[in-house]
C-alpha positions in Angstrom: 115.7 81.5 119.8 116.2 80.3 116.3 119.3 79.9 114.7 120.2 82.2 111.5 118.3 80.9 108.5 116.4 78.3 110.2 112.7 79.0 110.4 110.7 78.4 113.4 108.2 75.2 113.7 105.2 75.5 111.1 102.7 76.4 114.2 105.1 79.5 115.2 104.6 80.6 111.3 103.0 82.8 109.4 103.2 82.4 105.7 102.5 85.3 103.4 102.6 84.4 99.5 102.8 87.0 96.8 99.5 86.8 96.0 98.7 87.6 99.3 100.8 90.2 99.3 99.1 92.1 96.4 96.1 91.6 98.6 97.4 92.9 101.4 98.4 95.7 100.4 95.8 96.8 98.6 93.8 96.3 101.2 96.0 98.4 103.8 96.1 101.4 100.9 92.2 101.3 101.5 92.3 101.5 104.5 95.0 104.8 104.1 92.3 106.0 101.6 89.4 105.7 103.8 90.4 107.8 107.1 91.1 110.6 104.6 94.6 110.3 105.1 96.8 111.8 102.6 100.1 111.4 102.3 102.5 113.3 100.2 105.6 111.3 101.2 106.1 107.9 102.1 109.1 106.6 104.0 109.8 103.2 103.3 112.0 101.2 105.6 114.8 98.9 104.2 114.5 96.2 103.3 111.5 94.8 104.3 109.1 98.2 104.2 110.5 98.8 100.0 108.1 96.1 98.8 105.1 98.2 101.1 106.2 101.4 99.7 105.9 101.0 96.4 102.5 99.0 96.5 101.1 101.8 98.9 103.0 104.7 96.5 101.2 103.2 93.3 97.9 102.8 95.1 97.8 105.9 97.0 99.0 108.0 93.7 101.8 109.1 95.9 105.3 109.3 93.7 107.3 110.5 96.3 108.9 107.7 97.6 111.8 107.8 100.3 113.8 104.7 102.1 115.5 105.0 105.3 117.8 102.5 105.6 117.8 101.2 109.2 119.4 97.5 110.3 118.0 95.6 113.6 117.2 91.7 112.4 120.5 89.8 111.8 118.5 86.2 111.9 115.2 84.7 112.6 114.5 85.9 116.0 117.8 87.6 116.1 118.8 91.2 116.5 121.1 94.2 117.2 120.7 95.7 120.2 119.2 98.5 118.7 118.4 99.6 115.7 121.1 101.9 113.5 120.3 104.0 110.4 122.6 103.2 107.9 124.0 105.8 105.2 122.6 107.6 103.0 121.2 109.7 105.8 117.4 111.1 105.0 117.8 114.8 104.9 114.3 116.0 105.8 114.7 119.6 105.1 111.7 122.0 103.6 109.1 119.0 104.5 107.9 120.7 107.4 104.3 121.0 106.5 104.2 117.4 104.7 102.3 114.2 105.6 104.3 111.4 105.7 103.4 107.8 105.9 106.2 105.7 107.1 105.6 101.9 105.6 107.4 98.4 107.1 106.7 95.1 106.5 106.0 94.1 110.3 105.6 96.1 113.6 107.2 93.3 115.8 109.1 95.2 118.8 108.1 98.3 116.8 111.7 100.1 117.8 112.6 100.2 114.5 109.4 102.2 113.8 110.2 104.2 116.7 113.5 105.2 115.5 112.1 106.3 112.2 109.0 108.1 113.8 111.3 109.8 116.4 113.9 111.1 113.0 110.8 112.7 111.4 109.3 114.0 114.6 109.1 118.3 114.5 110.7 118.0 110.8 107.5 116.7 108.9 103.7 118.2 109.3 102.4 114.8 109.9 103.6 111.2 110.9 101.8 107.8 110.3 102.6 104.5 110.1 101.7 101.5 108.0 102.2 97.5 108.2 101.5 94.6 107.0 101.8 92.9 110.4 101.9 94.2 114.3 102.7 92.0 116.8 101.0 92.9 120.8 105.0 93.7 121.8 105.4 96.4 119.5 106.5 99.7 121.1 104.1 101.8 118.2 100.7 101.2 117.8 100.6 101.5 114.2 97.8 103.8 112.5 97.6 101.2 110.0 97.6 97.7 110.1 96.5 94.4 107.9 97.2 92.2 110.0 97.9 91.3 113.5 99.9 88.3 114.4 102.0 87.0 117.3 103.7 84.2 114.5 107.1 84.9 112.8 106.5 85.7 109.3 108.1 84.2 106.0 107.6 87.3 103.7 107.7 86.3 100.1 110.6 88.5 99.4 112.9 87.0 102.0 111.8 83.1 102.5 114.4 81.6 100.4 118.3 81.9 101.3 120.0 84.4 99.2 121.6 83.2 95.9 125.0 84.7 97.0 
């Protein structure tokens, strides 16, 4: 729909800020805090879930922070047909009885989410998921949500072209 690197019409946009961001996330670790959830591991999702997990690590005294890298988005609008887990491989063994919150930036077709919740599924004691934004298409109703949006969203982190 939209070309690499060109952003959408301002009405089809959602802008998050950084100071936003802080807010948000804050606000989704409360809401972590306050179904009695406690996770012992959180899986962030690369890129966009690395911001997340850290917030959500630091505000949910959680130090045990893991990334899964996993590629789908290759433009605004654009993806891979699926989604592939890039090396290094997660090796989840001896976390069978651990509660593990699995963080992203945005549940838009939620596969990516999928894929990650389907890897820790019978390896881990417990699976949730967290995001800033879920969008009505997503595949994974997320246990955790700030936000819910049908927009594309320019994330702080990745509204400006790279410098390289």
């Amino acid at each position: 729909m939209y070309g690499q690197n060109v952003k959408p019409p301002e009405t089809d946009l959602e802008v998050l800020t950084w100071d936003a961001y802080g807010a948000a996330a804050r606000e989704l670790a409360q809401q972590v805090a306050d179904s009695g959830y406690k996770p012992e591991l959180i899986l962030g999702i690369a890129r966009g879930g690395l911001f997340l997990a850290g917030s959500l690590g630091y505000a949910l005294s959680v130090k045990n922070l893991y990334v899964m890298n996993v590629e789908f988005y290759t433009g605004v609008d654009e993806r891979l047909e699926m989604p592939v887990v890039l090396p290094p491989y997660l090796d989840l063994v001896d976390l069978d009885d651990t509660k593990v919150l699995v963080v992203d930036d945005v549940a838009d077709t939620g596969r990516t989410l999928k894929l990650v919740d389907d890897f820790c599924e019978g390896k881990v004691g417990e699976v949730r998921t967290a995001v800033l934004y879920h969008k009505s298409q997503s595949v994974v109703d997320c246990d955790y949500v700030w936000k819910n949006t049908e927009k594309w969203i320019d994330f702080p982190w990745s509204s400006e072209d790279a410098v390289i």
